[in-house]
N, C-alpha and C positions, 0 to 999 in steps of 0.2 A: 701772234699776240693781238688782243681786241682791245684797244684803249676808251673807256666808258667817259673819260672825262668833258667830255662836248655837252654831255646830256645831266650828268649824276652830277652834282656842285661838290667841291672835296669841302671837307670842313675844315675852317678858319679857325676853330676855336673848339675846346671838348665839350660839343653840347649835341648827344646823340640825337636828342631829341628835332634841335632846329637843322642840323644835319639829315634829320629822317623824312622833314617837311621841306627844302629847299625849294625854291622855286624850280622850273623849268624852263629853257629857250621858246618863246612863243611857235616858229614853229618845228615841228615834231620831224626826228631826223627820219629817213627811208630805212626800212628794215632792210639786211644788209645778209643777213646767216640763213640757212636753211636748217640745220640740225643744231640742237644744242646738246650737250652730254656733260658726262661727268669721271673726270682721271686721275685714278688714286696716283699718290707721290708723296712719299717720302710720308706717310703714317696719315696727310690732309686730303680733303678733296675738293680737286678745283673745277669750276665752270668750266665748258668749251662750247664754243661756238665755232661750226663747221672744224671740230679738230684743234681749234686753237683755241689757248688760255686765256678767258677775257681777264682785266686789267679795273683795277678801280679808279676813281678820280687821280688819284693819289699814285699811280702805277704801281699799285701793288697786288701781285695775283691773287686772282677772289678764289681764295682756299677755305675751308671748314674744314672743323673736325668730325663731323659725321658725314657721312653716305647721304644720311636720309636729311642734313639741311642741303645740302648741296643738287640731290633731286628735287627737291622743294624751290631752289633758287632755276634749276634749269627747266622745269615747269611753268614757271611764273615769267622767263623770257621765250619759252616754247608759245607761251599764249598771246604774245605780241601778235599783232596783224600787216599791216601795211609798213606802219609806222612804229618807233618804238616809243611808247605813250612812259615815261618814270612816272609820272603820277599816282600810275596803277600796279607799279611796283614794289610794293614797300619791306617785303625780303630782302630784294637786293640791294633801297636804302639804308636799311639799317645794318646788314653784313656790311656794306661797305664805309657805314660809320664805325662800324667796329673794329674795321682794320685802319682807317686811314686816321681816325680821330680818338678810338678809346684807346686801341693797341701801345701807342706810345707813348700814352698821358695815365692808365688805368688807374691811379692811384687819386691824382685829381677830379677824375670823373667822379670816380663813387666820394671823395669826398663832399664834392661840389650834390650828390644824390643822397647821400647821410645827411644834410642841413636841413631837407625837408622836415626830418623828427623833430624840429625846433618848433615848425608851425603848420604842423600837419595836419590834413581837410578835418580828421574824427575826433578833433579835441575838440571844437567848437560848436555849440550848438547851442539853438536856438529855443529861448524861453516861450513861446506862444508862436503862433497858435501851438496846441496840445496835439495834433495831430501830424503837426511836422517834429516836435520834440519826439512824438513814438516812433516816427518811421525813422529817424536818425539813430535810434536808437538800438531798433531790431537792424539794422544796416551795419553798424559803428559796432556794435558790442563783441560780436564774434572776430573783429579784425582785432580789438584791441584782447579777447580773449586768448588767441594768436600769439601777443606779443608777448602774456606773460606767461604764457605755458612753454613754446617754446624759446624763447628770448631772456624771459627772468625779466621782462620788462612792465614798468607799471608807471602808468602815465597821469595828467592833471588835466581833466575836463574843465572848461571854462564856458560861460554864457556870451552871446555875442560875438563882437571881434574882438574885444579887449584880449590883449597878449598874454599867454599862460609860460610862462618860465617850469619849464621842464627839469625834471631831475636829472643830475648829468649822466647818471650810472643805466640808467633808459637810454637816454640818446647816445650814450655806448655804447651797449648793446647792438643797437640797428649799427652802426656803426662798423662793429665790427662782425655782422652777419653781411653787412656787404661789402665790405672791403676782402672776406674770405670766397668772395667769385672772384675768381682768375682767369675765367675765359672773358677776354675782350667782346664776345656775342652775348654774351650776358646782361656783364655789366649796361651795353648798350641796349638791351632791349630793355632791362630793370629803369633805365635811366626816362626809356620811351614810355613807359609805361605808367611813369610818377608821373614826369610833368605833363601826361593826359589826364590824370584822374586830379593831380595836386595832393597825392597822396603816398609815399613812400609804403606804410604800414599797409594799404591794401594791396600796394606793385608785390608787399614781399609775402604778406598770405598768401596773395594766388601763385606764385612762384611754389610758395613751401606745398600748395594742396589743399591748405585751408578753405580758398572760396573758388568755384568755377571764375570761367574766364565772362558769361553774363552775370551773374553775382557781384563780382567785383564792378564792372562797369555800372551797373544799377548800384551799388553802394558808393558809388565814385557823387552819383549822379540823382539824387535824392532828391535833395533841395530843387532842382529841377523839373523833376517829375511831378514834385508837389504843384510847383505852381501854375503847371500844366494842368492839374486838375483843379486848381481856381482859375484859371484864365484862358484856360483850353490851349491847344496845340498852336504853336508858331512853323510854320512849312519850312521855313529857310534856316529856322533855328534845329530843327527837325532834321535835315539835311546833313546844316556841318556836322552835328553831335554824330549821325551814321558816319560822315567819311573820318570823322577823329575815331570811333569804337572800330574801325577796320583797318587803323593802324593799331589799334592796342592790341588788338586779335592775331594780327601779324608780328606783333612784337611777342606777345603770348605763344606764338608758334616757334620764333627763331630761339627763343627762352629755352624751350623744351627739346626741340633737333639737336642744338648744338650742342647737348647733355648725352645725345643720344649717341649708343655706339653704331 
């Protein structure tokens, strides 16, 4: 048995997302395994390091229901070096938010990720300049076309930030499109995925198919882009946005493994 709890922080509370960011112990424990592999049991499949079952914060075996997440997870600690860096892990963050923090709570999770529909990034948009209203618009319009084709869902644009009171039988809808994921990896990569964009309706497009996995970040991420091109590029801002879009992508990947047979 490999106990990960020294390194991964167990989550306190069901929030996948500040689960999938934890901090880490400044410094970085000694790599420890030679081999890591992967051992069907009982229909899941779980991690092994040098033959043994690794452990989440939480002690609970990091199992999946697919093959190919669980290569995916012993990949991502195959590629450790000296030391074992979590930072640069974010598989096996959010697998082991999934087990240690959605698994027991999944119901509050997605509810606590259904309230996004309340005040969600693509209802808001902005009167002037004319240039940022279009590009919100070719970005926003396919996500919310999304919602009423396959959702039955129809939503209430609003100017500014002023608060748009949504129709209930919409925020239903999302509602109960994510309350019907059942896999615990899901739900927490759905969860990771909103609170990067601040967007529920684009976490569940790109889920459904609707938009790729840079599509949706670029429609997450607009308003941004715009001001980049009046004010030109900020390096450090530049920065966090890549290491946040390489958890979305990681979240976007655990999303789709854990579906996989």
């Amino acid at each position: 048995m490999t106990d990960t709890r020294d390194w991964f922080p167990s989550p306190e509370e069901p929030n996948p997302m500040r689960a999938a960011q934890a901090g880490m112990k400044p410094a970085l424990p000694k790599r420890f395994y030679k081999q890591t592999g992967v051992e069907e049991r009982d229909g899941v499949f779980a991690l092994t390091l040098d033959g043994r079952t690794a452990r989440t914060p939480g002690r609970h075996i990091i199992a999946v229901p697919s093959r190919s997440l669980a290569e995916a997870l012993a990949e991502e600690w195959a590629g450790q070096g000296e030391e074992i860096d979590p930072s640069v892990m974010p598989l096996t963050r959010i697998v082991n938010s999934g087990i240690d923090g959605v698994a027991p709570r999944r119901m509050e999770v997605a509810d606590d990720l259904s309230r996004y529909a309340e005040t969600d990034l693509v209802f808001y948009r902005a009167g002037e300049p004319a240039k940022l209203a279009e590009a919100q618009e070719r970005a926003w319009e396919p996500v919310l076309a999304w919602a009423r084709d396959d959702l039955g869902a129809r939503f209430l644009l609003g100017e500014g930030v002023m608060h748009v009171r949504q129709p209930e039988a919409a925020t239903v809808a999302v509602r109960d499109r994510v309350t019907a994921e059942e896999s615990p990896f899901a739900v927490a990569a759905l969860h990771v995925m909103t609170t990067l964009t601040g967007s529920v309706l684009i976490a569940l497009a790109h889920a459904s198919g609707r938009l790729g996995a840079d599509e949706a970040w670029d429609a997450a991420h607009v308003d941004e882009r715009f001001q980049e091109s009046v004010w030109g590029e900020d390096h450090e801002a530049m920065v966090r946005r890549n290491l946040r879009k390489a958890d979305f992508i990681a979240a976007s990947r655990v999303y789709r493994l854990a579906k996989r047979a």
